[in-house]
C-alpha positions as CSV (number, residue, x, y, z in Angstrom):
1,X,-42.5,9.2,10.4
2,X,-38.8,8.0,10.2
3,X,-36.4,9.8,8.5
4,X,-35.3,6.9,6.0
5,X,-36.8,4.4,4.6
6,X,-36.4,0.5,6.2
7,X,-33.8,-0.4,3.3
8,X,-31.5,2.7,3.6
9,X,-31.7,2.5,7.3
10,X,-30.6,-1.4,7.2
11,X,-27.6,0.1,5.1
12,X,-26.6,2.8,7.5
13,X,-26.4,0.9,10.6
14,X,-25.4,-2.4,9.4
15,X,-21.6,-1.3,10.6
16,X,-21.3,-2.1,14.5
17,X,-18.4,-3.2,16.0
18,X,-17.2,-3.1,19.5
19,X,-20.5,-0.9,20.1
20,X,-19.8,1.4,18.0
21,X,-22.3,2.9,15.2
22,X,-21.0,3.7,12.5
23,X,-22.9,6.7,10.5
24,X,-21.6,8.7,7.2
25,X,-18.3,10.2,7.8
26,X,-19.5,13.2,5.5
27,X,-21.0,16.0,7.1
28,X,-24.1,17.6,5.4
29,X,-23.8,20.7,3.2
30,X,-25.2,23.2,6.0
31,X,-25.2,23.3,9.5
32,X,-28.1,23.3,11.9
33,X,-29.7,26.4,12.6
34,X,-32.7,25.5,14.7
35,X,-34.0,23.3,17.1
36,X,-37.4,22.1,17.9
37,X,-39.9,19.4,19.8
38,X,-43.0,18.7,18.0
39,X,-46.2,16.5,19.6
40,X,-47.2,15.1,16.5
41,X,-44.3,14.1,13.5
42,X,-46.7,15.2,10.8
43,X,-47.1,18.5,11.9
44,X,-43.7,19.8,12.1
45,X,-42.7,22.7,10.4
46,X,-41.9,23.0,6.9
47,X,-38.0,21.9,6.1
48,X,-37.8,20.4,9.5
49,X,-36.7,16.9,10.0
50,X,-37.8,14.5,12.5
51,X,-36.2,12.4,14.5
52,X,-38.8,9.9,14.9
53,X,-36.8,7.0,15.2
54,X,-33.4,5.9,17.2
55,X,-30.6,4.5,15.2
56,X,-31.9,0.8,15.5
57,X,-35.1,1.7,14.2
58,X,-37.1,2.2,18.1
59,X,-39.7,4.4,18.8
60,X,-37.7,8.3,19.5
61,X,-40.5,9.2,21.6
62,X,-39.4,11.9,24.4
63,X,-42.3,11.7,26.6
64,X,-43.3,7.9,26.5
65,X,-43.9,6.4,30.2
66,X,-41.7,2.8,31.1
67,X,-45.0,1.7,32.4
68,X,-47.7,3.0,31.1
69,X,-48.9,3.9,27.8
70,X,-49.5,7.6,27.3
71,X,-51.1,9.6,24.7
72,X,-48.7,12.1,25.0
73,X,-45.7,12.1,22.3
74,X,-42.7,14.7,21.9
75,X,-40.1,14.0,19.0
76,X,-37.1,16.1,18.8
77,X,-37.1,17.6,14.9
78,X,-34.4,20.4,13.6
79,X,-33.8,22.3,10.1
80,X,-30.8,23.3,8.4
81,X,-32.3,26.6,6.8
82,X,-29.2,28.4,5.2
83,X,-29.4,31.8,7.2
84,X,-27.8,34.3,9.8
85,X,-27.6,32.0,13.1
86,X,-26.4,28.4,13.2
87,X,-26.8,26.2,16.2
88,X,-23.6,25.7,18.0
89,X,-24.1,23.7,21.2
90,X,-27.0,21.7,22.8
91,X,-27.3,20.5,26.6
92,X,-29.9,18.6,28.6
93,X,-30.4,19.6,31.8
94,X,-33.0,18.6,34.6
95,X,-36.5,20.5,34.9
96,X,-35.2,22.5,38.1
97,X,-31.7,23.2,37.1
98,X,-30.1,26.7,36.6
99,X,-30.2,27.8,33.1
100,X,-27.2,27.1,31.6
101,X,-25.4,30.4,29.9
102,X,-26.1,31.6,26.5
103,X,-28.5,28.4,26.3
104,X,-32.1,29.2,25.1
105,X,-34.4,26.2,26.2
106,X,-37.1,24.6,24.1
107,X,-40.4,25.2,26.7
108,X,-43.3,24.4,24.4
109,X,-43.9,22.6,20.9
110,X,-44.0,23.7,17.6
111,X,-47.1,22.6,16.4
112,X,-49.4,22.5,19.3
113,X,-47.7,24.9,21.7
114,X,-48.1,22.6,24.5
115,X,-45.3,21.8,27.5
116,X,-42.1,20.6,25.5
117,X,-40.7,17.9,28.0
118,X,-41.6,16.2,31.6
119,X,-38.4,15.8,33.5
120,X,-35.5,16.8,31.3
121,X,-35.1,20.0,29.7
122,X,-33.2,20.5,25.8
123,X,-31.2,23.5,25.7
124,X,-29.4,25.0,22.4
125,X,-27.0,27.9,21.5
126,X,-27.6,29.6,18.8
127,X,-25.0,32.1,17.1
128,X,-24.2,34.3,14.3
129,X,-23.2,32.1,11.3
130,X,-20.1,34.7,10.7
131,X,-19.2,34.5,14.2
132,X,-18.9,30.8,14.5
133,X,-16.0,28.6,14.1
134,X,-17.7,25.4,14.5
135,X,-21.2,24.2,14.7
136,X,-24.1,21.1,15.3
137,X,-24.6,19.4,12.0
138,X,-26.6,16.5,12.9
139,X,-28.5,15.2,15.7
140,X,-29.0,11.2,16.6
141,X,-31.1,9.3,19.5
142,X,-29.7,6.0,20.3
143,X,-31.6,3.7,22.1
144,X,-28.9,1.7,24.2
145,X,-26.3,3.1,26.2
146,X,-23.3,0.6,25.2
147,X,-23.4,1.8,21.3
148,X,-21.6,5.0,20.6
149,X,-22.1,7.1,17.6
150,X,-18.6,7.7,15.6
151,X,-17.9,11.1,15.2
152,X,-20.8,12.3,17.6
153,X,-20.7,13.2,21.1
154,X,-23.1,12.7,23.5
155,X,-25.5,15.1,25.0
156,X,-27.0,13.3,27.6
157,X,-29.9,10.6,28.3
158,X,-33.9,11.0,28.0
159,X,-36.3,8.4,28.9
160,X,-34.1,5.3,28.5
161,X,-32.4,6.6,25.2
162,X,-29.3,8.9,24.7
163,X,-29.1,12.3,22.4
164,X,-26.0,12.6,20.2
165,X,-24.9,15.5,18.0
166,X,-21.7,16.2,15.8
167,X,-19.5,19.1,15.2
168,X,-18.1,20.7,12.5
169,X,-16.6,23.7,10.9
170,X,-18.7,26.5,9.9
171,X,-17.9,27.7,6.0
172,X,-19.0,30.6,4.9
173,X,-21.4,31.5,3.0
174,X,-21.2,32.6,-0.6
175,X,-22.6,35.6,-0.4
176,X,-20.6,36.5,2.7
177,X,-17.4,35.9,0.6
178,X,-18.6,38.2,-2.5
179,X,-19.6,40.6,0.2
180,X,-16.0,40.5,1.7
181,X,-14.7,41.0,-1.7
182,X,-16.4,43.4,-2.5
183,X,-15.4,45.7,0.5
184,X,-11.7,44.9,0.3
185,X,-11.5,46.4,-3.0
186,X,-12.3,49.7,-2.7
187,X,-10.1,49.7,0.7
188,X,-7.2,48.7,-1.3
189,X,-8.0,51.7,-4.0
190,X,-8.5,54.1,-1.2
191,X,-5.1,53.3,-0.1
192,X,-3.6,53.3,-3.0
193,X,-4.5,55.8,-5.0
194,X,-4.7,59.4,-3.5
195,X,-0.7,59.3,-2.1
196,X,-0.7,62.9,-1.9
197,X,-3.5,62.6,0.3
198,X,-2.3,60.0,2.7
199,X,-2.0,60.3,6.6
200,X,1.6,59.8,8.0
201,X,2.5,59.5,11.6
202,X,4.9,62.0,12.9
203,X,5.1,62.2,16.5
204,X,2.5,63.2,18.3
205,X,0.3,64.4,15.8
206,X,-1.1,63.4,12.5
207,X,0.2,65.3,9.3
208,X,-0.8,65.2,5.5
209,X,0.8,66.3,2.7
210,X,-1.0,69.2,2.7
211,X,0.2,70.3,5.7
212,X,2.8,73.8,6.2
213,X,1.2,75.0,2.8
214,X,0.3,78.3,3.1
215,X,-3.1,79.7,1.8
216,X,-3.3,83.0,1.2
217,X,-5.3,85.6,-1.6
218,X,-3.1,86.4,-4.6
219,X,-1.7,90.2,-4.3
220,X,-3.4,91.1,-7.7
221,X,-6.8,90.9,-6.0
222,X,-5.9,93.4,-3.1
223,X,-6.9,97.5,-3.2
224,X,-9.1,96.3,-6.2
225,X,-12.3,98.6,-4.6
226,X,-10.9,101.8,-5.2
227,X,-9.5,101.1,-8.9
228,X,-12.9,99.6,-10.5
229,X,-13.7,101.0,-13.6
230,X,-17.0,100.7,-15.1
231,X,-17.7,97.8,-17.3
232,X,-20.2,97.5,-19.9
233,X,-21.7,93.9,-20.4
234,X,-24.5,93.5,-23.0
235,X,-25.7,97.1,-22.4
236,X,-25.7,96.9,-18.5
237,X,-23.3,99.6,-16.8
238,X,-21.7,98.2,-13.6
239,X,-20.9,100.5,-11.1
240,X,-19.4,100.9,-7.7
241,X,-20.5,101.6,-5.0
242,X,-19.2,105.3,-4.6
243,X,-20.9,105.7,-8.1
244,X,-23.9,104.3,-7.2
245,X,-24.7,106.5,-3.6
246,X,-23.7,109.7,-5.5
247,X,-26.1,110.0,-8.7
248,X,-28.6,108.6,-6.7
249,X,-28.3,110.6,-3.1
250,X,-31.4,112.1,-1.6
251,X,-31.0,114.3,1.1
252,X,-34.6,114.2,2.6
253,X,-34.6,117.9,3.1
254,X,-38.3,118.2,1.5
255,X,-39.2,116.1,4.0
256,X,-37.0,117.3,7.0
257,X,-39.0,120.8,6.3
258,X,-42.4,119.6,6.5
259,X,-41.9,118.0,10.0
260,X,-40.5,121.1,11.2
């Protein structure tokens, strides 16, 4: 399953000279964000493309044997999904190798969940999209060691055929950029308007401009108990408390008497 059709492919590598291969100089709108083998080209995931074919048009098979045919097939396929993580490196590395840092390697297949690769082993980085500065956009097989991919750089060899990828500046996102907006403007209000209420520096401490203002109970509410006067509200007699304990004191001497 190639990518593009015979004609368009005849168009895009047409351009050679010196060896090199000339692809389009524009990078696609989004960046890679994952990174897949599949055993059967059909069967990859949904929005994934295939890379079922090298740049002249050969078979991109990963697995095929020099000598003998084999059954077995493993094509390299990747998506550009707009989301949170972005790819921002790939490495191949042999089988027994030490995992290379931050890398995440591709073990088993997509569709069938079988052993990804023989003798090699494809590694990728993936990142935050807002974190990263730059990122893979595209990813090419070429099947012959003397051409070399403009703009790409090469990630290493696999069965007789070499894996190039390009770089490019991450953008962000449009909802990041409302989002960023959107919290800068109320940071610029909060700064702005409360003055009264802002924090100054002054030397060791931190002081605000409510700061050496006394609070203290207006004199007009002190020795206020002893001076309350009865008030009438709708019928309803408020009294104090002296008032209160002496129409209604009981001295319990009934009772006192009857326990004697």
């Amino acid at each position: 399953m190639p990518r593009i059709d015979r004609k368009a492919r005849g168009e895009r590598f047409s351009r050679k000279s010196f060896g090199m291969t000339e692809l389009s100089s524009q990078l696609p709108a989004e960046p890679i964000s994952a990174v897949g083998i599949v055993a059967s080209p059909i069967k990859a995931p949904d929005g994934y493309c295939v890379v079922a074919q090298t740049t002249d048009g050969s078979d991109a098979d990963l697995w095929k044997d020099g000598l003998f045919k084999s059954k077995v097939t493993r094509y390299l396929c990747f998506t550009r999904n707009p989301g949170l993580d972005v790819v921002t490196d790939v490495k191949l590395t042999d089988i027994k190798d030490a995992l290379p840092e931050g890398f995440t390697p591709l073990q088993e297949t997509l569709d069938s969940k079988e052993a990804a690769m023989r003798k090699r082993r494809l590694c990728v980085r993936v990142s935050p999209r807002a974190a990263a500065q730059t990122a893979v956009y595209d990813i090419q097989i070429v099947a012959k060691s003397k051409y070399h991919l403009v703009n790409y750089t090469c990630v290493g060899e696999i069965n007789n055929m070499f894996l190039w990828y390009r770089f490019g500046d991450v953008q962000p996102q449009k909802h990041q950029m409302a989002n960023k907006s959107s919290s800068e403007a109320p940071a610029k209000l909060r700064s702005t308007g409360r003055p009264d209420c802002e924090r100054q520096s002054s030397g060791s401490g931190i002081k605000t401009a409510l700061d050496d203002v006394p609070f203290v109970v207006s004199e007009k509410f002190h020795d206020t108990k002893d001076k309350m006067q009865q008030v009438n509200l709708m019928g309803i007699t408020i009294k104090s408390l002296a008032e209160i304990e002496e129409e209604f004191h009981y001295n319990f001497t009934t009772e006192r008497s009857i326990v004697r």
